[in-house]
C-alpha positions as CSV (number, residue, x, y, z in Angstrom):
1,X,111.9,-18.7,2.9
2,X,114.7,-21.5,3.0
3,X,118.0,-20.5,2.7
4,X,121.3,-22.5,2.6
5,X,124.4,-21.7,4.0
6,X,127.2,-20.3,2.1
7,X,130.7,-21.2,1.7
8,X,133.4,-19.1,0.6
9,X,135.6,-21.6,-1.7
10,X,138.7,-19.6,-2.2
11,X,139.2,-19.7,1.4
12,X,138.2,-22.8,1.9
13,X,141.0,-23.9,-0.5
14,X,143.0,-21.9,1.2
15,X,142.7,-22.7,4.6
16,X,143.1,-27.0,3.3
17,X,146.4,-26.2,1.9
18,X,148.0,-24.3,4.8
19,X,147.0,-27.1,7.0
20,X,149.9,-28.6,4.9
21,X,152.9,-26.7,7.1
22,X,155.6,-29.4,6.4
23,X,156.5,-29.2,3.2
24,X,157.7,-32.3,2.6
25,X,153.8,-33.6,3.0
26,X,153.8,-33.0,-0.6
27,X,155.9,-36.1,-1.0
28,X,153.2,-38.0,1.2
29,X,150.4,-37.4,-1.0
30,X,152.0,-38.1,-4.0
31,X,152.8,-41.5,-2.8
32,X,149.5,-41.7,-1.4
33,X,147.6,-40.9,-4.6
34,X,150.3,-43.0,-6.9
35,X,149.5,-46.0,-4.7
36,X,145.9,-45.5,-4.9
37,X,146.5,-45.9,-8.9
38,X,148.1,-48.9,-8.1
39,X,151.9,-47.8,-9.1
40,X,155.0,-50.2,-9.0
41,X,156.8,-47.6,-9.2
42,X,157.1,-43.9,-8.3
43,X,160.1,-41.5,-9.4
44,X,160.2,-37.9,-7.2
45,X,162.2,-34.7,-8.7
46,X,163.1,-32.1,-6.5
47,X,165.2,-28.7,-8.0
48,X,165.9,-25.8,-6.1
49,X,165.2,-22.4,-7.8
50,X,165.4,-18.9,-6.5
51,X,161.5,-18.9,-6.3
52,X,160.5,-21.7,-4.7
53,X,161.1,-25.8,-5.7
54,X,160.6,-27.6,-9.2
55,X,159.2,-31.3,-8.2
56,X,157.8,-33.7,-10.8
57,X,156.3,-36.4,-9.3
58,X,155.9,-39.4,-12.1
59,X,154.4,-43.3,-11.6
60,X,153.8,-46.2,-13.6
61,X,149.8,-46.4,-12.1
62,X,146.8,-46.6,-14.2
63,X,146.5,-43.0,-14.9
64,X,143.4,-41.0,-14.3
65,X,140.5,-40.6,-16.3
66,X,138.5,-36.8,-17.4
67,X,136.4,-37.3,-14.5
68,X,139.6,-38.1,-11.9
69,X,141.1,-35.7,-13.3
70,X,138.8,-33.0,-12.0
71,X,138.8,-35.0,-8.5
72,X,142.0,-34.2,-8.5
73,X,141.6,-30.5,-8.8
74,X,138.4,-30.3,-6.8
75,X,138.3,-29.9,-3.1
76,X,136.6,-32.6,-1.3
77,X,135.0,-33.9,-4.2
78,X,137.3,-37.5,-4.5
79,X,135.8,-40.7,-6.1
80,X,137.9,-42.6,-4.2
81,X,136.2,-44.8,-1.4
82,X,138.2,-47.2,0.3
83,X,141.7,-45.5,-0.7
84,X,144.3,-43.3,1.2
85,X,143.1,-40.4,-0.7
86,X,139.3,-41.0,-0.6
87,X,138.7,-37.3,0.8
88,X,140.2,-35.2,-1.7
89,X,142.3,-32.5,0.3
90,X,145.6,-33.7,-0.2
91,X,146.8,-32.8,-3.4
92,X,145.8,-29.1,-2.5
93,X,148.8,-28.9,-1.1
94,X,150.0,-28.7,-4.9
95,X,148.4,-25.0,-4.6
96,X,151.3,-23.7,-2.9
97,X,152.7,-23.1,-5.9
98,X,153.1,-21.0,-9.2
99,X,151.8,-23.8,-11.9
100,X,150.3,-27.3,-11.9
101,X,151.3,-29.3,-15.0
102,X,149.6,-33.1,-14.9
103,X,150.1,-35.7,-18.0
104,X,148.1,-38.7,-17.1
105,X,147.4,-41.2,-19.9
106,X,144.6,-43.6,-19.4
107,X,142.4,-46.2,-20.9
108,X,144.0,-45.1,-24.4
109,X,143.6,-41.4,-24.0
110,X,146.1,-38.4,-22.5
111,X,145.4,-35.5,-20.3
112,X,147.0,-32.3,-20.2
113,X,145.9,-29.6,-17.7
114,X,147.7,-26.7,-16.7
115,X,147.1,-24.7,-13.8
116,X,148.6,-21.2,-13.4
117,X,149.3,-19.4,-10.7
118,X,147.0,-21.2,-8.2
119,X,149.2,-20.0,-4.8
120,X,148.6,-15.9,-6.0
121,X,145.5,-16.3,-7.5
122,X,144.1,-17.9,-4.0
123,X,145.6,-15.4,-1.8
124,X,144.3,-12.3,-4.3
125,X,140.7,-13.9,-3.7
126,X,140.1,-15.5,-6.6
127,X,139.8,-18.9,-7.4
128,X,142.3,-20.5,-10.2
129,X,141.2,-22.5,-13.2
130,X,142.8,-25.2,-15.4
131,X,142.6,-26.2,-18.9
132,X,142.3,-29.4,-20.1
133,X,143.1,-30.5,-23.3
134,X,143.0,-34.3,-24.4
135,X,144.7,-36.3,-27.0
136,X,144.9,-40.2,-27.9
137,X,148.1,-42.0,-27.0
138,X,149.0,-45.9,-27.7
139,X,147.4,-48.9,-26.4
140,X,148.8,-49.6,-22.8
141,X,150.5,-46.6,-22.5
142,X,149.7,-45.5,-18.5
143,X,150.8,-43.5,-15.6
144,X,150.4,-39.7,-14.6
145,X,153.4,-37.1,-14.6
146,X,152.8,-34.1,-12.6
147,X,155.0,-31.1,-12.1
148,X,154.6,-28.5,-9.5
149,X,156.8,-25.3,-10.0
150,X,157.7,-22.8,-7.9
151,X,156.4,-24.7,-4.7
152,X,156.2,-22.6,-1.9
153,X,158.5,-25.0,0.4
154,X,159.6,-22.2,2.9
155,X,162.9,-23.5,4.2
156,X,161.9,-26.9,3.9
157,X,163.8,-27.8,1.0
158,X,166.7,-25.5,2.1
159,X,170.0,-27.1,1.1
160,X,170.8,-26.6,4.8
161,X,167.7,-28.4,5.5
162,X,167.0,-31.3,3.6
163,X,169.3,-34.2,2.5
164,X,168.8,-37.8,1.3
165,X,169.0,-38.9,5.1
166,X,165.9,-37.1,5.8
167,X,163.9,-37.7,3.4
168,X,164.5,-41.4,3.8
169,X,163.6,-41.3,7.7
170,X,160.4,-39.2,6.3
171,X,159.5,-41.7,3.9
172,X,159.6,-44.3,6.5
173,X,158.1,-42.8,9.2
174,X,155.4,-40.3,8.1
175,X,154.5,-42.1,4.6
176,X,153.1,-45.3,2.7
177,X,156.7,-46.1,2.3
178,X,157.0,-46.7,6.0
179,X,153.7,-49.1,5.7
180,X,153.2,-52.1,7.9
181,X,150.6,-53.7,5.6
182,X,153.1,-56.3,5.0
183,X,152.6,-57.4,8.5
184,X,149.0,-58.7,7.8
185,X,148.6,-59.5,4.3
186,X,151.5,-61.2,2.4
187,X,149.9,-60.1,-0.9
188,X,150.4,-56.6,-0.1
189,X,151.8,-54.6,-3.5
190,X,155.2,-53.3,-3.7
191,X,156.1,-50.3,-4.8
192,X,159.5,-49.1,-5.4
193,X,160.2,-45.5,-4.2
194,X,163.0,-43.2,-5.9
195,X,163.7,-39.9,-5.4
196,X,166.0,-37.6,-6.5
197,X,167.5,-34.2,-5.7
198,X,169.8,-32.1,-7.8
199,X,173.3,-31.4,-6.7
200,X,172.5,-28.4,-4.9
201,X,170.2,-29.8,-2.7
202,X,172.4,-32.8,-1.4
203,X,175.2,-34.3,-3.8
204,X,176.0,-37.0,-1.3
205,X,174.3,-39.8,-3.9
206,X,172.7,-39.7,-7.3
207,X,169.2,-41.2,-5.7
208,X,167.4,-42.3,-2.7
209,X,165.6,-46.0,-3.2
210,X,163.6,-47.8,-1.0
211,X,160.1,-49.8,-0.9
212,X,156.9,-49.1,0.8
213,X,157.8,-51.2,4.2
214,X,158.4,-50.5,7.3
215,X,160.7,-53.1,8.9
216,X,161.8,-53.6,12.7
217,X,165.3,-54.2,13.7
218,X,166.2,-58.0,13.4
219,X,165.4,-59.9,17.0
220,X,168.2,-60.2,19.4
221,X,166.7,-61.9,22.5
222,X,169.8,-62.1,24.7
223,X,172.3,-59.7,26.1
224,X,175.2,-58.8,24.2
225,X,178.8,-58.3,25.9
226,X,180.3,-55.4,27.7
227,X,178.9,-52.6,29.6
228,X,175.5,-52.2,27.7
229,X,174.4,-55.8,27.5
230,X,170.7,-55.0,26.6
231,X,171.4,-51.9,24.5
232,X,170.5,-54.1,21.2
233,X,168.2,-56.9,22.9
234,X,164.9,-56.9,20.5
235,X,162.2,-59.0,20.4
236,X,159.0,-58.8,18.0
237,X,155.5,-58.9,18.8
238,X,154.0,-60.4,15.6
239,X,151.2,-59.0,13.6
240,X,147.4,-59.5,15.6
241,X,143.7,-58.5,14.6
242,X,141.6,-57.3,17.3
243,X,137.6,-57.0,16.5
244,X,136.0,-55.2,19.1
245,X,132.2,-53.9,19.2
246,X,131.5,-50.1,20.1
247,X,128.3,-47.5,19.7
248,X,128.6,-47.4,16.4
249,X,129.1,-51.0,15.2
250,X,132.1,-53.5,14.7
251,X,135.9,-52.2,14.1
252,X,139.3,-53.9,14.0
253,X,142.4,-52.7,15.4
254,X,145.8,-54.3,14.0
255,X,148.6,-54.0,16.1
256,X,152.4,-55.0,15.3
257,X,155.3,-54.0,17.2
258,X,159.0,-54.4,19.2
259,X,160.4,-53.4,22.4
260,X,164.2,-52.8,22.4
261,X,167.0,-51.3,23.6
262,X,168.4,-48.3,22.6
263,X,170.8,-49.7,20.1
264,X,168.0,-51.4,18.5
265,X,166.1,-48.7,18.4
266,X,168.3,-46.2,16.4
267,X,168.2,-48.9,13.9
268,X,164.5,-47.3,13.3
269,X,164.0,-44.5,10.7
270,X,162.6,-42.1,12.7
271,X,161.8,-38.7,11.9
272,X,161.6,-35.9,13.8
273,X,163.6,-35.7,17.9
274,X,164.2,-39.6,18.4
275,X,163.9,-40.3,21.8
276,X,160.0,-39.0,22.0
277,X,159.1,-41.5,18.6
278,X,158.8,-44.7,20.7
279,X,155.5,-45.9,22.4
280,X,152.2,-47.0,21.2
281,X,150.9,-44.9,17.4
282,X,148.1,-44.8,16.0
283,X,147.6,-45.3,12.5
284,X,145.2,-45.4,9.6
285,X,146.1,-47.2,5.8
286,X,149.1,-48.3,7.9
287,X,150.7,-44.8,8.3
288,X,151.2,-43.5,12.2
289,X,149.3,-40.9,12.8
290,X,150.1,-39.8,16.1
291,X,151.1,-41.9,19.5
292,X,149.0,-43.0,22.4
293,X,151.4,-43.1,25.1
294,X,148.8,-43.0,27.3
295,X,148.2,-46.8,27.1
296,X,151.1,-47.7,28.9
297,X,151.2,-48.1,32.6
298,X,152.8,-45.3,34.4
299,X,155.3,-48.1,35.4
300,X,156.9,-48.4,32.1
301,X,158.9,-46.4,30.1
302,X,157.3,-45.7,26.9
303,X,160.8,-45.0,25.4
304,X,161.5,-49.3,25.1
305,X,158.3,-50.1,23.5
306,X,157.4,-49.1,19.7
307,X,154.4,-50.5,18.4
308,X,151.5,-49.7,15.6
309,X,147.4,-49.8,15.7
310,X,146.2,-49.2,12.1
311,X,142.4,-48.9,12.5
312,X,140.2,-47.9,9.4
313,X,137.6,-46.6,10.7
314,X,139.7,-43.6,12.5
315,X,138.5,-40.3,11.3
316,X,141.6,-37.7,10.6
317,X,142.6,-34.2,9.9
318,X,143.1,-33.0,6.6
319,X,146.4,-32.9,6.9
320,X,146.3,-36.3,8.5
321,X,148.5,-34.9,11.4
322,X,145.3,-36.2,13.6
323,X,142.5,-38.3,15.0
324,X,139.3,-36.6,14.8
325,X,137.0,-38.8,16.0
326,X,138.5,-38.8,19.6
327,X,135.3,-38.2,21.2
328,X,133.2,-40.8,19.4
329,X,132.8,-44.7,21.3
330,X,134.7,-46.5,18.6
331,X,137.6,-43.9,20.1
332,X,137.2,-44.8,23.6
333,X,136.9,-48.5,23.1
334,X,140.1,-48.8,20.9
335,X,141.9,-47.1,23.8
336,X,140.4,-50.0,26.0
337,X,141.6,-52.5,23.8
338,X,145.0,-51.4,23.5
339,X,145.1,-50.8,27.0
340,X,144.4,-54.5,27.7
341,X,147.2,-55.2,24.7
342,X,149.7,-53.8,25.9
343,X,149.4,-54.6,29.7
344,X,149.7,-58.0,28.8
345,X,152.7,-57.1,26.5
346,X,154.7,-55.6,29.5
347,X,153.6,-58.7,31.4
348,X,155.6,-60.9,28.8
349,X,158.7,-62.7,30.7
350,X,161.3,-61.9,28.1
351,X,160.3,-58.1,29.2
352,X,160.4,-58.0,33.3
353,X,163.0,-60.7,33.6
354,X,165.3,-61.1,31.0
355,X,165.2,-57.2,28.9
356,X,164.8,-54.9,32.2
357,X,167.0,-56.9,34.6
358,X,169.6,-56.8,32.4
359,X,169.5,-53.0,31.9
360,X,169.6,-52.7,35.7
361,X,172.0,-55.2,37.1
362,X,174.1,-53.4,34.0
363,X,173.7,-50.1,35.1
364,X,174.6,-51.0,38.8
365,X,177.7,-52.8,37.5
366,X,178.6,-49.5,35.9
367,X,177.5,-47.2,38.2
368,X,180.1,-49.4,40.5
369,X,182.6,-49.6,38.2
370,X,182.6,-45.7,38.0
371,X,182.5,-45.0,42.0
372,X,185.7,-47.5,42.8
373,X,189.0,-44.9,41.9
374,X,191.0,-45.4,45.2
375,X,191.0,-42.5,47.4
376,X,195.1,-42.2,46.5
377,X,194.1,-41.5,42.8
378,X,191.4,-39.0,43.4
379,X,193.6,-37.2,46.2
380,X,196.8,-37.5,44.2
381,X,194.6,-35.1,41.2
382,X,193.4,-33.0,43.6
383,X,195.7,-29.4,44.7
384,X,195.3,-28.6,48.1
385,X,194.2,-25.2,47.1
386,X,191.8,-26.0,44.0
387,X,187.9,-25.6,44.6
388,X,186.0,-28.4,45.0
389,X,184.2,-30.2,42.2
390,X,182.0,-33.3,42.5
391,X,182.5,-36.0,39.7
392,X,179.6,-38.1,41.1
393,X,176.3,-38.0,42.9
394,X,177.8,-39.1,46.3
395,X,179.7,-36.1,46.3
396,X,177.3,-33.9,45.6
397,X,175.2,-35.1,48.5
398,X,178.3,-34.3,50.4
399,X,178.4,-31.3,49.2
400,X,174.8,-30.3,50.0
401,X,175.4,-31.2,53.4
402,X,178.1,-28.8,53.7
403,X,176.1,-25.8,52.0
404,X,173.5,-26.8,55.2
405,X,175.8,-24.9,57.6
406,X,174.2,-21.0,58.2
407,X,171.7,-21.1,55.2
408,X,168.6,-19.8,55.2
409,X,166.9,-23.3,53.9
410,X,168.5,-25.9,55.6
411,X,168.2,-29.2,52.9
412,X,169.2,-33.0,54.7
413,X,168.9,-35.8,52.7
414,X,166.6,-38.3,54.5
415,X,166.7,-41.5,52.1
416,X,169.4,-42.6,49.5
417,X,169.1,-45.1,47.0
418,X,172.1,-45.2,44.3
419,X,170.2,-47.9,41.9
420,X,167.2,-45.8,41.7
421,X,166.0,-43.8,39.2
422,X,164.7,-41.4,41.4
423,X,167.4,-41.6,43.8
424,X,166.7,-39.1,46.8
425,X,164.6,-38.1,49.2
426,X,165.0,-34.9,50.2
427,X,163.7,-33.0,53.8
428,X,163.2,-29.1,52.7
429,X,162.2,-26.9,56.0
430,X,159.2,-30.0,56.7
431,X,158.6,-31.2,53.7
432,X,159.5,-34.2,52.1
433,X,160.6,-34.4,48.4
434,X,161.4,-37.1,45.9
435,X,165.0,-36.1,43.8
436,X,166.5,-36.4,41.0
437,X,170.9,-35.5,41.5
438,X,173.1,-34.7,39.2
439,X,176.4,-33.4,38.9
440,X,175.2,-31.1,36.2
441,X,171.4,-30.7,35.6
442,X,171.8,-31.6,31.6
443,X,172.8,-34.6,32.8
444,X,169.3,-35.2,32.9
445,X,167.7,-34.9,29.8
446,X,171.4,-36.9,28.0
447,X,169.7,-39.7,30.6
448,X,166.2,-39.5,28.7
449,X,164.7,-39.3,32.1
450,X,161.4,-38.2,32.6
451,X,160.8,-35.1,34.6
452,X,157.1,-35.6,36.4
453,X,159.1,-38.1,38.8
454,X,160.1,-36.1,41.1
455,X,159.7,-32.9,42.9
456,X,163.0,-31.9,43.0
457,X,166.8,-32.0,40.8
458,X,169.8,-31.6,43.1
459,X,172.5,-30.8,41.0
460,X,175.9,-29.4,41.5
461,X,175.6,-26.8,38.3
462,X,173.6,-26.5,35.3
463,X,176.0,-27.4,32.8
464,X,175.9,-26.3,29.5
465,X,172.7,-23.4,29.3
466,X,172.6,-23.6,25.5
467,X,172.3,-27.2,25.6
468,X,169.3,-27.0,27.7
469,X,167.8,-24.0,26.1
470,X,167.9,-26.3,23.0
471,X,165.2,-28.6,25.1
472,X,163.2,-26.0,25.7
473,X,163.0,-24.8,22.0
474,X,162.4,-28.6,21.1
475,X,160.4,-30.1,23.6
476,X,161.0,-33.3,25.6
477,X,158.8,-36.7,26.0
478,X,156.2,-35.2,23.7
479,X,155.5,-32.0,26.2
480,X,156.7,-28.3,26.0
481,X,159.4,-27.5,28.8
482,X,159.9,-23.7,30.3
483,X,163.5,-23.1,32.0
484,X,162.8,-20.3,34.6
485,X,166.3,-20.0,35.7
486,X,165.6,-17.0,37.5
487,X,163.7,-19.2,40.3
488,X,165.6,-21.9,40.1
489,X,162.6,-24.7,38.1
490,X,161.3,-26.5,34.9
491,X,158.0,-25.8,34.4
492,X,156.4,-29.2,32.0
493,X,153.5,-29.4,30.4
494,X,152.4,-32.7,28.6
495,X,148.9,-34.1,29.8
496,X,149.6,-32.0,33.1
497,X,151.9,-29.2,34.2
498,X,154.3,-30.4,36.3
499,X,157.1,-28.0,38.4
500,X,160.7,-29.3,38.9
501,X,162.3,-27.0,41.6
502,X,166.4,-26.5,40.9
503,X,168.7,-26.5,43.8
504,X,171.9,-26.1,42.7
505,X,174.5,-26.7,45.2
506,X,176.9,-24.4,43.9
507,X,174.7,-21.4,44.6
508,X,174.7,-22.1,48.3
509,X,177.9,-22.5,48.8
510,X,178.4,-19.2,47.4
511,X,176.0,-17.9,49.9
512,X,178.0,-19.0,52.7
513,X,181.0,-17.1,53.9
514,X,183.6,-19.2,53.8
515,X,184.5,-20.4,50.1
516,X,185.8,-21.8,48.0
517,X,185.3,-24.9,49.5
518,X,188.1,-26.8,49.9
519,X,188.8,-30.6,49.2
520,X,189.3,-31.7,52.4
521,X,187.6,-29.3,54.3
């Protein structure tokens, strides 16, 4: 006797619409499913209520017909096919919620359907309904309204939490309105993007605009004047098509990008902790995905380099946080390919000779610049019986060498380069070790350094502990950091884990008898 499989539907519905932990992913579909419609323009409402968040989400598309309508409210069941939305689980996220209200007038006819209390009626194991009722409207008259109440947003739409400001670098960096389409086909429909919040959300503006482009900073090729010369160099990569063949047939990557300096960069919308947004993303219908870092040669800093593959035939979450289909041929030959890309990217002149030498003959005029106060100066602000504080990396080799005398672990410093990134190289007992030094270890992470460099970070204090307890809540480069204070190292965890052993020169000083140190001892 054949049997087939069951599946339990309420929990598959609810299982697609908590994939959808960011709240603001309810903007994302809408936009999505209001460009599929082909919309020139989409208006979003957002109210704050004591139970939740009021959005109507309303756009001047082609409406939806009986039979869309149900695709709508179906799970999985989309007749789309070569849209954004062609797999139905998006607007599930619209469950989260305590009613579903969608006007949508097509081809001379309206649709009402009203959904209540899909969010409860889900979680009490039970699946919701809608009714639909239908009514003729006037020739030409289009477009859908659809109002979600009582959206379970969490703190996402927390007055403390949302604003104008972040919904714009949202838009632009995690929706259709941050497309790079544009790039590739001049043809490519607009479609304007307003959205507004009431007063006690963010009062700050009556209503966020924009379009559905994603544009790089304007192109600065040379240095500017004064200490940070390449700090707004930016140069664009222009739009290129790569066909490439693979196990299971014939795909195209489209890749479109920048490198910059860090002045140019925060010219970009990001969204999210900005320094780990840069690098090589993946993307599908033109919206980044996630990043493939991995790409670049270990030689190169990810952090100067922002750049987009949009590939169709990329398979992704239902949440579209995701690539799916990373085991699969088509996969491991688009890594290839980008590989090759962007090897000969970092091989470009402009890059090596112009961008990067500037950056470093500029950071050893500065690192100059900062070393030359006269010895009168710096001995004139010293009292003879203060305790001794470093104010540069110098000095806090110094330093260690003094904290050598009766300790335990003696620590010399073999080899040191002061235009390095990785300055140090450090004897421990009979081991050698590659170091990072600091005057205070934050000093660090403010550099955007990464830490799988080196073994070792000599530093003459932490600094501030809050500041770098904040890193370890947040992350940093994309991986998950553990402070472990108590034995003195960073533990990092990215592709591999990685352990940064502390010394802090301070500590063995204290160890020693005679202290404080003083200046001129």
């Amino acid at each position: 006797m054949k049997q087939h499989p069951e599946v339990n539907e309420v929990q598959e519905f609810l299982e697609i619409a908590s994939d959808f932990e960011d709240p603001l992913e309810i903007i994302r579909e809408s936009l999505s499913n209001s460009y599929d419609a082909g919309a020139t323009e989409v208006v979003i409402t957002i109210r704050n209520t004591g139970a939740g968040s009021d959005i109507i989400i309303e756009d001047d598309g082609h409406g939806m017909s009986q039979q869309d309508l149900k695709s709508f409210f179906d799970l999985g069941n989309s007749r789309k096919t070569d849209s954004i939305g062609h797999k139905g689980h998006g607007t599930k996220i619209f469950y989260k919620s305590d009613r579903i209200v969608v006007d949508t007038a097509h081809n001379g006819l309206n649709f009402h359907a009203e959904m209540d209390r899909p969010w409860e009626r889900l979680n009490d194991k039970t699946l919701p309904e809608y009714e639909v009722t239908e009514a003729e409207t006037r020739p030409g008259n289009t477009g859908t309204r659809i109002q979600i109440t009582g959206f379970r947003s969490g703190e996402g739409f927390d007055p403390k939490s949302l604003t104008y400001d972040k919904i714009h670098h949202y838009l632009k960096w995690k929706t259709i309105a941050g497309s790079t389409a544009h790039y590739f086909n001049a043809n490519q429909r607009e479609m304007d993007v307003v959205v507004n919040l009431d007063n006690g959300i963010d009062d700050t503006q009556e209503q966020l605009t924009t379009t559905n482009q994603l544009t790089f900073p304007s192109e600065q090729l040379r240095p500017s004047t004064g200490d940070f010369p390449a700090t707004r160099m930016c140069k664009h990569y222009p739009a290129r098509e790569i066909t490439f063949e693979h196990d299971e047939g014939t795909s195209t990557v489209e890749i479109v990008g920048m490198i910059g300096g860090k002045a140019a960069r925060n010219e970009l919308p990001t969204y999210g902790r900005h320094s780990v947004q840069f690098g090589v993303w993946l993307a599908k219908d033109h919206i980044k995905v996630e990043q493939l870092n991995e790409v670049l040669s270990h030689d190169n800093e990810f952090i100067h380099f922002f750049f987009i593959a949009n590939c169709q035939d990329l398979e992704l979450s239902a949440n579209r946080g995701k690539v799916r289909n990373k085991a699969s041929s088509l996969y491991k030959t688009l890594k290839q390919e980008l590989k090759h890309y962007m090897t000969k990217i970092a091989e470009d002149p402009w890059f090596k000779e112009n961008y990067l030498e500037t950056r470093k003959r500029a950071q050893l005029r500065r690192r100059a610049k900062s070393q030359t106060a006269s010895l009168e100066e710096r001995l004139q602000a010293i009292n003879p019986g203060d305790q001794f504080t470093p104010t540069n990396r110098t000095e806090v080799l110094l330093a260690l060498e003094r904290s050598n005398r009766d300790a335990d672990m003696e620590i010399t410093v073999k080899e040191y380069k002061a235009d390095h990134e990785v300055p140090a190289i450090l004897q421990v007992d009979d081991t050698l070790c590659t170091s990072h030094v600091y005057v205070e270890l934050t000093h660090h992470f403010e550099n955007d350094y990464p830490l799988s460099s080196a073994d070792v970070i000599l530093c003459w204090t932490y600094g501030d502990i809050d500041v770098l307890r904040e890193y370890e809540r947040h992350g940093y480069h994309g991986g998950d950091i553990k402070l472990d204070l108590q034995n003195n190292q960073i533990i990092y965890q990215q592709d591999n884990r990685h352990v940064v052993d502390i010394v802090t020169v301070t500590d063995r000083l204290a160890e020693l008898e005679h202290h404080p140190l003083s200046p001129l001892d």
